[in-house]
Every structure is written in structure tokens, then in C-alpha cells.
Biopython code that builds the backbone (N, CA, C, O; Angstrom):
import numpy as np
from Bio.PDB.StructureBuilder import StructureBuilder

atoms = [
    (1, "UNK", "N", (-13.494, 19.374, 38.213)),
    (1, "UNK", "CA", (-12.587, 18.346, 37.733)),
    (1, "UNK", "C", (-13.341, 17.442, 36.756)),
    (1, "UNK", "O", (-14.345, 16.800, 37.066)),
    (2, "UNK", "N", (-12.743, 17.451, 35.494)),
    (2, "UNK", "CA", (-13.628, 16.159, 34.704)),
    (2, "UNK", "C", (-12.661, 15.019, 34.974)),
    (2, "UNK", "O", (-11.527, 15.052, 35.453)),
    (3, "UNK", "N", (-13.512, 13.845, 34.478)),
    (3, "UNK", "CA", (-12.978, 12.832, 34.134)),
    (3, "UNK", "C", (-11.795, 12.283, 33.383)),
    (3, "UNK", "O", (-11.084, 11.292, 33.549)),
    (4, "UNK", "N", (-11.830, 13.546, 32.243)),
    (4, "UNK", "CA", (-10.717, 13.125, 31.197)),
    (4, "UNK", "C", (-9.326, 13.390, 31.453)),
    (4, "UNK", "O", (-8.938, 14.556, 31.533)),
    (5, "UNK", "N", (-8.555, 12.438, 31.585)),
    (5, "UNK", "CA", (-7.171, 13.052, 31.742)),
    (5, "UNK", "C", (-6.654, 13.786, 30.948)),
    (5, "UNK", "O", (-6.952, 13.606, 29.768)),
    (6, "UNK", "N", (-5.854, 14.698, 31.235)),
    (6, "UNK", "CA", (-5.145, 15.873, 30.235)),
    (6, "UNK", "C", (-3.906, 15.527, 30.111)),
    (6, "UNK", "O", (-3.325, 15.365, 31.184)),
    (7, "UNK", "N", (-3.270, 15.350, 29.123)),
    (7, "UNK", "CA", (-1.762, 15.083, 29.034)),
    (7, "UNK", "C", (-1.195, 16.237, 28.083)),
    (7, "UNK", "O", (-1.647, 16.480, 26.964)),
    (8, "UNK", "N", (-0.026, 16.981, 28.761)),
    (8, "UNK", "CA", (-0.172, 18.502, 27.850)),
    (8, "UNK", "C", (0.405, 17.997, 26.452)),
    (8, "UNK", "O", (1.119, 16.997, 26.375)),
    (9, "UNK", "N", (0.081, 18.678, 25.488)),
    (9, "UNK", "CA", (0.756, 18.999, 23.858)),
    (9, "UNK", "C", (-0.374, 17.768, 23.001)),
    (9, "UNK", "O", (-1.312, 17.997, 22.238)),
    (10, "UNK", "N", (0.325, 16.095, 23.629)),
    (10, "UNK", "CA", (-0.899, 15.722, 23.142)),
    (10, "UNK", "C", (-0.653, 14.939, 21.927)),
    (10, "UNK", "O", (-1.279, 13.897, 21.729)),
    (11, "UNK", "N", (0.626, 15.586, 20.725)),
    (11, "UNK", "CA", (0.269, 15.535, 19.136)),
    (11, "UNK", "C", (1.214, 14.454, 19.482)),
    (11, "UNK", "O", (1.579, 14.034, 20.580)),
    (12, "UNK", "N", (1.636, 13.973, 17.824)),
    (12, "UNK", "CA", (2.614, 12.877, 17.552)),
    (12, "UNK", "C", (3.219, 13.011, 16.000)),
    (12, "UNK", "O", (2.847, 13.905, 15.240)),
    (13, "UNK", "N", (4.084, 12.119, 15.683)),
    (13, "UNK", "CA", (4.620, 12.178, 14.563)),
    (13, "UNK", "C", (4.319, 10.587, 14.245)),
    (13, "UNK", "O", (4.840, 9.562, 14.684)),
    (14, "UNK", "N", (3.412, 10.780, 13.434)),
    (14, "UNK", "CA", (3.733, 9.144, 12.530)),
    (14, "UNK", "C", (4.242, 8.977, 11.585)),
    (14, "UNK", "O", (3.887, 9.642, 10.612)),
    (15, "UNK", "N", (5.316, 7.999, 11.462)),
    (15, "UNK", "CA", (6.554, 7.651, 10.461)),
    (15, "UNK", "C", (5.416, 6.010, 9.293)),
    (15, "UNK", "O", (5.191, 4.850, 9.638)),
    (16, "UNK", "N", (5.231, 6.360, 8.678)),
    (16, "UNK", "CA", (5.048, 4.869, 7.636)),
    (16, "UNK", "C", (6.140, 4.637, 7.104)),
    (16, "UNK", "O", (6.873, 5.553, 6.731)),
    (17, "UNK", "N", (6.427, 3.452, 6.982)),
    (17, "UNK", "CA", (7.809, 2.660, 6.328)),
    (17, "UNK", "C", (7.335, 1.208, 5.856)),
    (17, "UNK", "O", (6.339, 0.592, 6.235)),
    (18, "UNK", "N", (8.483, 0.753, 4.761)),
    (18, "UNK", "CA", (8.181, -0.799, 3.911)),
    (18, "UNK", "C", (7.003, -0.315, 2.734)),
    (18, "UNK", "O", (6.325, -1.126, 2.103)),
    (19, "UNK", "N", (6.924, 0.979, 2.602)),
    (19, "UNK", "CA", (6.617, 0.556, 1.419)),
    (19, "UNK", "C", (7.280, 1.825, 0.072)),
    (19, "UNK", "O", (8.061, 2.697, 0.453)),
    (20, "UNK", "N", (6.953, 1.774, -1.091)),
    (20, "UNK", "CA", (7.780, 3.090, -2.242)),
    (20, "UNK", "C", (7.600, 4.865, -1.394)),
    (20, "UNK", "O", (8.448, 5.720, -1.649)),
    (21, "UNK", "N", (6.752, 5.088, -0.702)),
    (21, "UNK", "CA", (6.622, 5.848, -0.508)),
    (21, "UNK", "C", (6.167, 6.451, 0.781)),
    (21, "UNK", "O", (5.104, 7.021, 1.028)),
    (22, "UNK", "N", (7.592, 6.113, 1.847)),
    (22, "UNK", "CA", (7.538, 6.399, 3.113)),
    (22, "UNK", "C", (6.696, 7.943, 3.533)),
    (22, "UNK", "O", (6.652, 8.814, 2.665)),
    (23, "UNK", "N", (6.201, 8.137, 4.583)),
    (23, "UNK", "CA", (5.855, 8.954, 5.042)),
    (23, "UNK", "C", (6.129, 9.449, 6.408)),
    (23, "UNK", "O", (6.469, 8.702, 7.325)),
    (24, "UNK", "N", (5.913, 11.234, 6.567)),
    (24, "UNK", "CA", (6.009, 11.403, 8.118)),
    (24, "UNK", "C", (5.129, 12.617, 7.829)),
    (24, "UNK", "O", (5.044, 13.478, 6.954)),
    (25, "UNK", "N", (4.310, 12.182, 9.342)),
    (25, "UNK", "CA", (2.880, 13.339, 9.198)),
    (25, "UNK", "C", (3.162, 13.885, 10.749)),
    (25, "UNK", "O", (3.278, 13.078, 11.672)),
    (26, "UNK", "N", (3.250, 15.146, 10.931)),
    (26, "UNK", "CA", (2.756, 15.600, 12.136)),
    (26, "UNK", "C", (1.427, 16.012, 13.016)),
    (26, "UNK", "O", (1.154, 17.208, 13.125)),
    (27, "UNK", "N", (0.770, 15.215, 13.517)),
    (27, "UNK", "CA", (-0.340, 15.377, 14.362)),
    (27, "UNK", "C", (-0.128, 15.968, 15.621)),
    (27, "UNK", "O", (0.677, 15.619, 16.484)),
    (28, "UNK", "N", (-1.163, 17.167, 15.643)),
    (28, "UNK", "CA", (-0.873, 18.393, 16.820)),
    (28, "UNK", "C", (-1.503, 17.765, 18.247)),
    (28, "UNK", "O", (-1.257, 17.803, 19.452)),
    (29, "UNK", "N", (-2.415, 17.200, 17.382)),
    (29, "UNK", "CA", (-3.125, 16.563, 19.029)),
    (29, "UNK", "C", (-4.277, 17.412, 19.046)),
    (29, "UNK", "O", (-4.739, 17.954, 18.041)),
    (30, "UNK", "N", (-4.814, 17.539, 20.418)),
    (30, "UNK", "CA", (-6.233, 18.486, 21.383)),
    (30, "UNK", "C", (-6.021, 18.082, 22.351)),
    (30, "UNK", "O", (-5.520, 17.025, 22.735)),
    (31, "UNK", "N", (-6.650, 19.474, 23.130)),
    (31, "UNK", "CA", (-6.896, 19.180, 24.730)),
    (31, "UNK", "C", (-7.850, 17.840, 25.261)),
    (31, "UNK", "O", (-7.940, 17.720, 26.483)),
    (32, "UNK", "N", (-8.512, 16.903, 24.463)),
    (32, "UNK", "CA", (-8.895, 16.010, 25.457)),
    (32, "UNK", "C", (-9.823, 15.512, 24.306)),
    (32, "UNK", "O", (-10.043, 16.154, 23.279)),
    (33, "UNK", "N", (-10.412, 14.107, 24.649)),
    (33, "UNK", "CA", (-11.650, 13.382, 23.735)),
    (33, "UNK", "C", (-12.788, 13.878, 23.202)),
    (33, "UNK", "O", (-13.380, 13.463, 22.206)),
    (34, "UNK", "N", (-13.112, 14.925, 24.015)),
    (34, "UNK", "CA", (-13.976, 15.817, 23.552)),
    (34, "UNK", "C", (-14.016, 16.901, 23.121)),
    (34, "UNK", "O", (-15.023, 17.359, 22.579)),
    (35, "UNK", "N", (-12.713, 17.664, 23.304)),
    (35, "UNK", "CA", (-12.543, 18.727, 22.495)),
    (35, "UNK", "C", (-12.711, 19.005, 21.091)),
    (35, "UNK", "O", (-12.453, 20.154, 20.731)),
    (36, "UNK", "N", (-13.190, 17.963, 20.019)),
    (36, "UNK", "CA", (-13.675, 17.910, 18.507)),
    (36, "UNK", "C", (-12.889, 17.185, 18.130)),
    (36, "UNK", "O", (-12.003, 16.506, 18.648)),
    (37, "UNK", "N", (-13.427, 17.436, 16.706)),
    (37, "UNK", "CA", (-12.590, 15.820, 15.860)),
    (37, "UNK", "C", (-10.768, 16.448, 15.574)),
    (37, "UNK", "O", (-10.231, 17.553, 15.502)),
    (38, "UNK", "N", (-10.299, 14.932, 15.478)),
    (38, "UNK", "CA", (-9.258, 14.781, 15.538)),
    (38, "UNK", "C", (-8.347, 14.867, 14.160)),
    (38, "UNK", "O", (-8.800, 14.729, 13.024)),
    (39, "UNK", "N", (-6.988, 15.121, 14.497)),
    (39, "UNK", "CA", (-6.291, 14.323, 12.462)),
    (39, "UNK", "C", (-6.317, 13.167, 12.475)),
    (39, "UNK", "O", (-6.696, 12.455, 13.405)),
    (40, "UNK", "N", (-5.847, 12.786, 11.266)),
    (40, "UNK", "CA", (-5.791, 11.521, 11.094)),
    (40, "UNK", "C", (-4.682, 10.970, 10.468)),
    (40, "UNK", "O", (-4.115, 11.764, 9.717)),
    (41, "UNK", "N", (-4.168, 9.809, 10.541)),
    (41, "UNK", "CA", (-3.101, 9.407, 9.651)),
    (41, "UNK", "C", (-3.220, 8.163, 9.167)),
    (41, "UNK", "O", (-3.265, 7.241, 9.982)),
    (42, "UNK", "N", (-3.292, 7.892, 7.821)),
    (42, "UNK", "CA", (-3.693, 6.488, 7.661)),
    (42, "UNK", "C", (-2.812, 6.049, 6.717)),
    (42, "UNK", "O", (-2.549, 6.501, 5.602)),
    (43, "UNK", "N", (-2.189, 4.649, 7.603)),
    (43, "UNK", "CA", (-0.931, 3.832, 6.798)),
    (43, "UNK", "C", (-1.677, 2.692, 5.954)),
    (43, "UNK", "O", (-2.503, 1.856, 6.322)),
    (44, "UNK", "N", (-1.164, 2.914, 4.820)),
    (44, "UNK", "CA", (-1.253, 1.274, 4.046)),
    (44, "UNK", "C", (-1.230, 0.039, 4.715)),
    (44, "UNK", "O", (-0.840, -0.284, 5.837)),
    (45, "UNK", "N", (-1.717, -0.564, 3.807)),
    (45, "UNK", "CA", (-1.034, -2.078, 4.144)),
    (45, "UNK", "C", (-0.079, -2.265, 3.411)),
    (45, "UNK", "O", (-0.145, -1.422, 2.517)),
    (46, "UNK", "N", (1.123, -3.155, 3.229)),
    (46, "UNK", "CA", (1.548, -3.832, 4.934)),
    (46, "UNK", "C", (2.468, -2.838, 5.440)),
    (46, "UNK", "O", (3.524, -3.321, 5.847)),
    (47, "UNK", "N", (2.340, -1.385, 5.539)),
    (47, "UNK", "CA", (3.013, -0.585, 6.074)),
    (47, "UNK", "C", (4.040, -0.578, 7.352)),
    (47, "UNK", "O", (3.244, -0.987, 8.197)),
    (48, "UNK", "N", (5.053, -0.423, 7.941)),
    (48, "UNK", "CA", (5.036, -0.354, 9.539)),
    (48, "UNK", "C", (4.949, 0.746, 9.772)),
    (48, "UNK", "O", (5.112, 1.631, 8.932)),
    (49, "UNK", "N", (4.679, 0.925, 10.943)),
    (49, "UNK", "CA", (4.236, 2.633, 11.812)),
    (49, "UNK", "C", (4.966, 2.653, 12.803)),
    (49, "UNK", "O", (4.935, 1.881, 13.761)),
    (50, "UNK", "N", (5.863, 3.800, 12.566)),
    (50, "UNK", "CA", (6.159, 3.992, 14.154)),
    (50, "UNK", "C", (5.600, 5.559, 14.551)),
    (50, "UNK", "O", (5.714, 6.566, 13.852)),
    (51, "UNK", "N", (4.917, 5.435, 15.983)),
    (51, "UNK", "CA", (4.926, 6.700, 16.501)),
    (51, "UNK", "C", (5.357, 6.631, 17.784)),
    (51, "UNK", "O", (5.495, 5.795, 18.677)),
    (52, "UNK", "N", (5.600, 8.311, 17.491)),
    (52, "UNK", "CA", (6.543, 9.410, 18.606)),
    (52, "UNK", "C", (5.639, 10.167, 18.827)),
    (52, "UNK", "O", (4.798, 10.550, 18.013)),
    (53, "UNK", "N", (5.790, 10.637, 20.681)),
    (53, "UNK", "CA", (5.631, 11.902, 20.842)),
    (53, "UNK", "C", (6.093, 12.535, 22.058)),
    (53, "UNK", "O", (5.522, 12.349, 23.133)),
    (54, "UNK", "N", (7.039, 13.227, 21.933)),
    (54, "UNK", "CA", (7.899, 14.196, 23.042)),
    (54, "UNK", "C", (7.323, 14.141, 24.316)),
    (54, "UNK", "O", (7.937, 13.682, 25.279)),
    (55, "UNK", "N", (5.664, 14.780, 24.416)),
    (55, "UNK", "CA", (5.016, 15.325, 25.583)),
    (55, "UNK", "C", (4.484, 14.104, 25.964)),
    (55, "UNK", "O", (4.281, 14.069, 27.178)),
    (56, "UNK", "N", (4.199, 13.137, 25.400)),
    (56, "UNK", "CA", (3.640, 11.860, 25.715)),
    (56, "UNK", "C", (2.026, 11.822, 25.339)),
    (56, "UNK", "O", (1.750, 12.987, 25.052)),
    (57, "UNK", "N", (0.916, 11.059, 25.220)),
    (57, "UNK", "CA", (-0.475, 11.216, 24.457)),
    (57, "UNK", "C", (-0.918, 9.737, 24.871)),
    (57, "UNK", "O", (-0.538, 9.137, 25.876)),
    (58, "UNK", "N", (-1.745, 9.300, 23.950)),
    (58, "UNK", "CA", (-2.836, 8.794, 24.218)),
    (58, "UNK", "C", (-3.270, 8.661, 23.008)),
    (58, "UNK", "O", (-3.642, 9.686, 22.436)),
    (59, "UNK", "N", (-3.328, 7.531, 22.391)),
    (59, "UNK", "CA", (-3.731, 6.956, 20.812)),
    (59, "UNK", "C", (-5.090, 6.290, 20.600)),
    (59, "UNK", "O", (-5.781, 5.780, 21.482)),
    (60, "UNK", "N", (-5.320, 6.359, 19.522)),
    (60, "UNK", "CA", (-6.240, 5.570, 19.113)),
    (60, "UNK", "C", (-6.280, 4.915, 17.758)),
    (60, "UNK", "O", (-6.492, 5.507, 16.699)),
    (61, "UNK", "N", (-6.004, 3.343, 17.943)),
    (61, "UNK", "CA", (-5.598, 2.855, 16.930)),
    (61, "UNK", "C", (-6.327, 2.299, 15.963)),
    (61, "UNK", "O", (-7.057, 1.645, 16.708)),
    (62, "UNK", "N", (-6.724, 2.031, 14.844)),
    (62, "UNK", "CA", (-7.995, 1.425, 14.142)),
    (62, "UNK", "C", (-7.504, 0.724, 12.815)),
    (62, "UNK", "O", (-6.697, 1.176, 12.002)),
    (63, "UNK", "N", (-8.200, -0.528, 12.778)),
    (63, "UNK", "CA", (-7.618, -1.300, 11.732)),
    (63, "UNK", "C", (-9.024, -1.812, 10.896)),
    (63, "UNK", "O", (-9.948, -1.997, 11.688)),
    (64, "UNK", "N", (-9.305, -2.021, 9.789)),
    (64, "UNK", "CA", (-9.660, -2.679, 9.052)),
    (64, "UNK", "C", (-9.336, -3.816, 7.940)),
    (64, "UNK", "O", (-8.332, -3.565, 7.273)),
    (65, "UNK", "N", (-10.052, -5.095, 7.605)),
    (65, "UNK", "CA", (-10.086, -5.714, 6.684)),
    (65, "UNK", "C", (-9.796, -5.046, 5.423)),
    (65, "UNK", "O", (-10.579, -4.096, 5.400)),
    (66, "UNK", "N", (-8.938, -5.026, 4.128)),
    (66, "UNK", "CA", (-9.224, -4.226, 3.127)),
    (66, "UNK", "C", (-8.812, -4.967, 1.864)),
    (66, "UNK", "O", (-8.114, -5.947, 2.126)),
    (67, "UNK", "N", (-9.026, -4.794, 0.676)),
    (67, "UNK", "CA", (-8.855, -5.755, -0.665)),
    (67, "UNK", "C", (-8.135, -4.830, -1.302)),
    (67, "UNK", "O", (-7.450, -5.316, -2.201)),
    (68, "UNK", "N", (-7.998, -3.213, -1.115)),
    (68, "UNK", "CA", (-7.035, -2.548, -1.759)),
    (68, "UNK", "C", (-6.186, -1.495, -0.782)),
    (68, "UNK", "O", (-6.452, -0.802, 0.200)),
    (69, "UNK", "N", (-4.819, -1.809, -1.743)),
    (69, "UNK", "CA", (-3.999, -0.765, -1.318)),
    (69, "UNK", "C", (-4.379, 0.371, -0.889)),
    (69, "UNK", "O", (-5.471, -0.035, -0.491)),
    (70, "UNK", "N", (-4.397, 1.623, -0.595)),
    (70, "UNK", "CA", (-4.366, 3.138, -0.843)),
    (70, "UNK", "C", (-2.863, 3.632, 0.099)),
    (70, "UNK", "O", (-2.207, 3.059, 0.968)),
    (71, "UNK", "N", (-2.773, 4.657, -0.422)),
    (71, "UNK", "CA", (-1.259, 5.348, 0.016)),
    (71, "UNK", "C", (-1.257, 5.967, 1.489)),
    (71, "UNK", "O", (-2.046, 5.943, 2.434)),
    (72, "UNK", "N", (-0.336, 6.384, 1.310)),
    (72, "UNK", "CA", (-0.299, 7.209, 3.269)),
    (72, "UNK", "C", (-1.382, 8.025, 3.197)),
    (72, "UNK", "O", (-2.164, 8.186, 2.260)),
    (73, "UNK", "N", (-1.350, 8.662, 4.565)),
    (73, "UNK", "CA", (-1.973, 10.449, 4.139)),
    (73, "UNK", "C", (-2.346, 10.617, 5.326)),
    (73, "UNK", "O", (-2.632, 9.741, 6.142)),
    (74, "UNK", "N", (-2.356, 11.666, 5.450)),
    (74, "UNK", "CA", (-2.780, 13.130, 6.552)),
    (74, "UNK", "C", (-4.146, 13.715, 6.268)),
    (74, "UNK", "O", (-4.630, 14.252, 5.272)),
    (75, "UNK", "N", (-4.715, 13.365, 7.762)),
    (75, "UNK", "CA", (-6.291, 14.085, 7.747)),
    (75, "UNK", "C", (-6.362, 15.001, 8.481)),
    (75, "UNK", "O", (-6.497, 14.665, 9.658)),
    (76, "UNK", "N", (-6.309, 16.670, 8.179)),
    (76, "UNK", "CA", (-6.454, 17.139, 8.774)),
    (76, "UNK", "C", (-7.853, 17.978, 9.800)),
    (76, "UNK", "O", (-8.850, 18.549, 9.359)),
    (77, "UNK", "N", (-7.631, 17.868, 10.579)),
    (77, "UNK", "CA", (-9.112, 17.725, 11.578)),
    (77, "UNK", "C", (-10.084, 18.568, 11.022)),
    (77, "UNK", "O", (-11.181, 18.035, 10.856)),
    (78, "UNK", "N", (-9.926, 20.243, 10.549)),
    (78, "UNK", "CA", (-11.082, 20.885, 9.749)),
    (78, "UNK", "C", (-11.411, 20.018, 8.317)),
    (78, "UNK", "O", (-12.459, 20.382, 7.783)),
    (79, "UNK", "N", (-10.945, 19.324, 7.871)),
    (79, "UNK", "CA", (-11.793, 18.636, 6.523)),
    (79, "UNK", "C", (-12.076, 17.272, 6.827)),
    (79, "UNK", "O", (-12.470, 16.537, 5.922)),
    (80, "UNK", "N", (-11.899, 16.765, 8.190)),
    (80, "UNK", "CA", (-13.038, 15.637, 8.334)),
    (80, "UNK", "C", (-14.071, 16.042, 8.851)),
    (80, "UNK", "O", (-14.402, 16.593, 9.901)),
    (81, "UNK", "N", (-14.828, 15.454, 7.368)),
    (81, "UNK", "CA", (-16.360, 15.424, 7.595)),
    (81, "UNK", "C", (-17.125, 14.836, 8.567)),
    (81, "UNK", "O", (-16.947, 13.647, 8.830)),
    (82, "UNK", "N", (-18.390, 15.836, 9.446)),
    (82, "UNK", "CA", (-18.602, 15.105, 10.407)),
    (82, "UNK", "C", (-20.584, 15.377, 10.104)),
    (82, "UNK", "O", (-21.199, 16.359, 9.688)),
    (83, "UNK", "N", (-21.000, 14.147, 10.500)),
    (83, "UNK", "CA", (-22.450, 14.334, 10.602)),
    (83, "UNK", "C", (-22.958, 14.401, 12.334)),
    (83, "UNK", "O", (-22.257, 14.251, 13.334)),
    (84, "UNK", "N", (-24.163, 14.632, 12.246)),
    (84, "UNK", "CA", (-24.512, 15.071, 13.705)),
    (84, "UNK", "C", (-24.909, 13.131, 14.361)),
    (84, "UNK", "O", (-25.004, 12.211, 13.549)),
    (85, "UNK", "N", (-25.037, 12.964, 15.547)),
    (85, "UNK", "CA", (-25.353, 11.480, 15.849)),
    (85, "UNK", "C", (-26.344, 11.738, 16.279)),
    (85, "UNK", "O", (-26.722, 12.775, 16.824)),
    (86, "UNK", "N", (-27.196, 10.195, 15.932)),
    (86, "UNK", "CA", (-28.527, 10.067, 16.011)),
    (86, "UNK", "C", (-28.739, 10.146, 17.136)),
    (86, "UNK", "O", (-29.918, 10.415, 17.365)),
    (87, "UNK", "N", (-27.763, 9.969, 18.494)),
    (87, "UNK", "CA", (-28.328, 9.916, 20.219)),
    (87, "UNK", "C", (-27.374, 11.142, 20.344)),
    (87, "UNK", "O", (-26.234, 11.076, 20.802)),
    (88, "UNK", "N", (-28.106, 12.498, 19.785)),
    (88, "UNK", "CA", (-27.050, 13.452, 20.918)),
    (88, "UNK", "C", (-26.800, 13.510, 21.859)),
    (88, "UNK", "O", (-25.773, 14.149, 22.086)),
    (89, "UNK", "N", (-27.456, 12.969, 22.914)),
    (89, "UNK", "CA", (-27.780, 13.290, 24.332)),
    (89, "UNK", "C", (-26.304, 12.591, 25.291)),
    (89, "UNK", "O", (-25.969, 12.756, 26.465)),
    (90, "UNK", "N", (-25.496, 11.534, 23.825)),
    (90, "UNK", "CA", (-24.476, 10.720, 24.467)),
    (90, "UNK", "C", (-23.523, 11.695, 24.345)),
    (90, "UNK", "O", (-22.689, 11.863, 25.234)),
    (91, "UNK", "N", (-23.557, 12.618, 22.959)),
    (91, "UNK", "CA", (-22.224, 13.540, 23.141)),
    (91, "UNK", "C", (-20.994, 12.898, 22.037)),
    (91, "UNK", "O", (-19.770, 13.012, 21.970)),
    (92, "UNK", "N", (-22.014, 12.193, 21.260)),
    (92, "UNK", "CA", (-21.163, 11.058, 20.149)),
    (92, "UNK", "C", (-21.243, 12.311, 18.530)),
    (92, "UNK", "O", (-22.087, 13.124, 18.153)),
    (93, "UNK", "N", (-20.081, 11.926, 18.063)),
    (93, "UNK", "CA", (-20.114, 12.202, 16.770)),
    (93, "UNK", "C", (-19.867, 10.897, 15.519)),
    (93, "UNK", "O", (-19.295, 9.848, 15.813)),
    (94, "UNK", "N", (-20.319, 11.140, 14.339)),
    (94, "UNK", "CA", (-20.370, 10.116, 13.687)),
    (94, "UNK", "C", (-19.135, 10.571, 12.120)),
    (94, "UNK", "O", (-19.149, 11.651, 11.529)),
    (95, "UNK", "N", (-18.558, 9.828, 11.924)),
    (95, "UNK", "CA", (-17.724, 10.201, 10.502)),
    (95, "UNK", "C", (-18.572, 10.117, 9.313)),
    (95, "UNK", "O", (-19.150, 9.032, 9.256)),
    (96, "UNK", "N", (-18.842, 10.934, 8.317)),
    (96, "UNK", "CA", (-19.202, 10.773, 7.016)),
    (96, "UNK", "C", (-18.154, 10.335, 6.406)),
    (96, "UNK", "O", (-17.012, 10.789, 6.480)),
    (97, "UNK", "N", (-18.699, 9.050, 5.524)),
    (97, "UNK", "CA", (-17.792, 8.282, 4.669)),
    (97, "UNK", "C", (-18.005, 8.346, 3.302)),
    (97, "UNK", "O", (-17.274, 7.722, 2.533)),
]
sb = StructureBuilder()
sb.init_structure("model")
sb.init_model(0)
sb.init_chain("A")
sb.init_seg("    ")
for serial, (resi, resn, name, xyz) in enumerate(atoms, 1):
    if name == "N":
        sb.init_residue(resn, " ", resi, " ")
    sb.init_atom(name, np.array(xyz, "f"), 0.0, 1.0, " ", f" {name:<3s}", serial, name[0])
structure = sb.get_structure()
């Protein structure tokens, strides 16, 4: 038994709205936090977001300070770049930016 809870399917649909060029991205999800890197979906500012997801999940939300716009978009999990982390031993991965 691990630790991580499993919630089946997992993915979601994020809707961006309020701004010229609404969006809807489908994110499949993974079996669990550690199963590898994730998609991504990243709303503008001052965007609103709504997400859905049928099977039910487990988010992770992240915000930054920013001085410019950029548009919606969909990251899909094989083209985020990933570097190795300096403490493997934690089991951490790090994003190349």
C-alpha cells in the first residue's frame, strides 16, 4: 500500500474565459504524484478558470506575480522539459525554464 491516494481517470478540462480568446484544454491526468511530469494549462491574467472533472482529481494550483500578458495554452507532459534535481535521493524533479 503506498501513501498516495489514487483517484481513478484523474484528468480535467480547463475552460479560460474574460478574455479575446477563450480556451478549453483537456488534461488526461496520471496515476498518482509520482508517476512523471504532468500537463499543464496556463491561463492569463485576468483570466477566469473554471475546472471540471467527471472522475473527480486532485489539483495543483500555481500563481505568479507577472508584468506581461501571455495567452492560454496547453502543456503537454512529453515536451515539458525536465532537468534531473540536485537531491535525488528526495525523488524531486525540477522544471527547466
Amino acid at each position: 500500500m503506498t501513501d498516495e491516494p489514487h483517484l481513478p481517470g484523474g484528468g480535467c478540462t480547463v475552460r479560460t474565459e474574460g478574455n479575446k480568446e477563450d480556451k478549453v484544454f483537456e488534461l488526461p491526468g496520471r496515476e498518482g504524484v509520482f508517476a512523471g511530469v504532468t500537463d499543464f494549462a496556463h491561463a492569463p491574467r485576468p483570466a477566469r478558470v473554471l475546472i471540471a472533472s467527471g472522475a473527480g482529481s486532485r489539483f495543483a494550483l500555481a500563481g505568479a506575480k507577472c508584468e506581461r500578458r501571455l495567452p492560454a495554452r496547453y502543456g503537454p507532459a512529453p515536451e515539458v522539459p525536465v532537468i534531473g534535481c540536485a537531491r535525488p535521493h528526495i525523488g524531486g524533479r525540477a522544471i527547466e525554464t
